[in-house]
C-alpha positions as CSV (number, residue, x, y, z in Angstrom):
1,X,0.0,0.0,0.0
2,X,2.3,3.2,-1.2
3,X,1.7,6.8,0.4
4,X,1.0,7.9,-3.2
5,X,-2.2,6.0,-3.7
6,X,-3.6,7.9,-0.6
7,X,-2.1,11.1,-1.4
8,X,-3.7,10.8,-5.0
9,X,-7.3,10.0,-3.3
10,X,-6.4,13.3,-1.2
11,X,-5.5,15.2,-4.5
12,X,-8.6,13.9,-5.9
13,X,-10.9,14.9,-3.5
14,X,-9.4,18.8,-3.2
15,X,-9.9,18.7,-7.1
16,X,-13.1,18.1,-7.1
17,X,-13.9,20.8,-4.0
18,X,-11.7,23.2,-6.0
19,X,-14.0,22.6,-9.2
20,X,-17.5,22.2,-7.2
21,X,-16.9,25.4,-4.6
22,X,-15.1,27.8,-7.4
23,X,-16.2,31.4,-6.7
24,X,-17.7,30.1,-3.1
25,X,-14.6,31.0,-0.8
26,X,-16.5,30.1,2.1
27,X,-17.6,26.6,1.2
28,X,-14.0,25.5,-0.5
29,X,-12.3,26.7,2.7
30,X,-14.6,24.2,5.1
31,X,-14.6,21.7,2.9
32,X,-10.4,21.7,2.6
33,X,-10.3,21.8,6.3
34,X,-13.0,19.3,6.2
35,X,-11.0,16.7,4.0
36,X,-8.0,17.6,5.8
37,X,-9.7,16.5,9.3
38,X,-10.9,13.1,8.0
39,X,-7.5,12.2,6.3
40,X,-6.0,13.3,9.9
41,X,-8.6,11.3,11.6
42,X,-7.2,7.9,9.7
43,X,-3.7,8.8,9.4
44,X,-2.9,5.7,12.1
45,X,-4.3,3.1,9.8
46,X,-3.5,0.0,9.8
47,X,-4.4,-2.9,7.9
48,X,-4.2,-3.0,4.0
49,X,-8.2,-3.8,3.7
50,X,-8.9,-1.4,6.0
51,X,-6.9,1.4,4.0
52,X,-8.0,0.2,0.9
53,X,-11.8,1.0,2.0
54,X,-10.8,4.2,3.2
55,X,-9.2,5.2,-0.5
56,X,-12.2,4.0,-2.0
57,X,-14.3,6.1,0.4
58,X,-12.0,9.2,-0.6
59,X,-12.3,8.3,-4.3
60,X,-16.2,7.5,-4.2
61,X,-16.6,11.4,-2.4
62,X,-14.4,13.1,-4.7
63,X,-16.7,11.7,-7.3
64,X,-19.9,12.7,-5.3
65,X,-18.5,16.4,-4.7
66,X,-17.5,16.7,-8.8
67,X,-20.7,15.5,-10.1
68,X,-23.6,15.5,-7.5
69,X,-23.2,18.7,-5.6
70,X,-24.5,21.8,-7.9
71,X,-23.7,25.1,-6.8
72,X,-26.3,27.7,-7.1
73,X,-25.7,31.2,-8.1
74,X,-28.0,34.0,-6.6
75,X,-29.7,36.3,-9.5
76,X,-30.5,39.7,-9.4
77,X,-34.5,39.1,-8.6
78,X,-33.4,37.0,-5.8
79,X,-34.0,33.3,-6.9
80,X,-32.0,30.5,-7.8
């Protein structure tokens, strides 16, 4: 299990709030401290099956973010 796979789920997943959350400064900043919290949370993994299901996890939410999440813009008469 190499540091890189894990580091390129973590790449992936800040790509996709980078891409989802453009122009919300807000929402990209939580969600970066947010991804950085859960890859914290884990680093102390052990177990190759158990770190495989976690990079899955990362790669399945980067996934979600980039094609599930839609982010609204506000128009001038108020709406959505």
């Amino acid at each position: 299990m190499g540091k890189e796979t894990v580091a390129g789920a973590y790449r992936a997943l800040l790509k996709a709030a980078k891409k989802t959350f453009a122009g919300d400064e807000w929402m990209l900043q939580n969600s970066v401290k947010e991804i950085r919290s859960k890859f914290e949370e884990n680093r102390q993994a052990t177990g190759d099956d158990h770190i495989r299901k976690l990079i899955a996890d990362a790669y399945e939410a980067s996934h979600f973010v980039a094609n599930m999440i839609v982010q609204a813009q506000l128009n001038p008469s108020g709406g959505y």
